[in-house]
C-alpha positions in Angstrom: 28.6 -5.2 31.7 26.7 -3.3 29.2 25.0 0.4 29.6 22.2 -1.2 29.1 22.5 -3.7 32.1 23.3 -1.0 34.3 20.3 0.0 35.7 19.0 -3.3 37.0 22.3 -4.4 38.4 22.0 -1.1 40.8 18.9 -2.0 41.6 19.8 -5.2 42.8 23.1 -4.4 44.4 23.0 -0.6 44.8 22.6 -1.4 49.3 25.7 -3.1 49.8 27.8 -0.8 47.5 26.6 1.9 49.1 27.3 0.6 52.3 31.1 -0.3 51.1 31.3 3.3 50.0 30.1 4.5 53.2 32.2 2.3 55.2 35.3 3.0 52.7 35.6 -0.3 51.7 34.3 -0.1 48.0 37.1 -0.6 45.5 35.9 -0.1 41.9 37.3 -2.3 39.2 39.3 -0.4 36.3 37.9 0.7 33.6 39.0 -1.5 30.4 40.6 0.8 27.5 39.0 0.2 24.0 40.8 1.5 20.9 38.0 3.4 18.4 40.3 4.0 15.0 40.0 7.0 13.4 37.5 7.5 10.1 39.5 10.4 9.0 40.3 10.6 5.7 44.0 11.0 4.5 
């Protein structure tokens, strides 16, 4: 999912992750590592 998706996905679900979270069911996925090289110079 992008940033820029965010917002109208929590729109849309937001009531029944906050009900998970409430009820201490909600289990976030993990969060995928990404690699950004390095522009330093040598």
């Amino acid at each position: 999912m992008s940033v820029d998706a965010l917002p109208e996905h929590l729109k849309q679900h937001w009531p029944q992750i906050k009900a998970d979270i409430l009820a201490g069911r909600y289990r976030p996925q993990p969060v995928r590592r990404v690699e950004i090289p390095s522009q330093m110079a040598a």
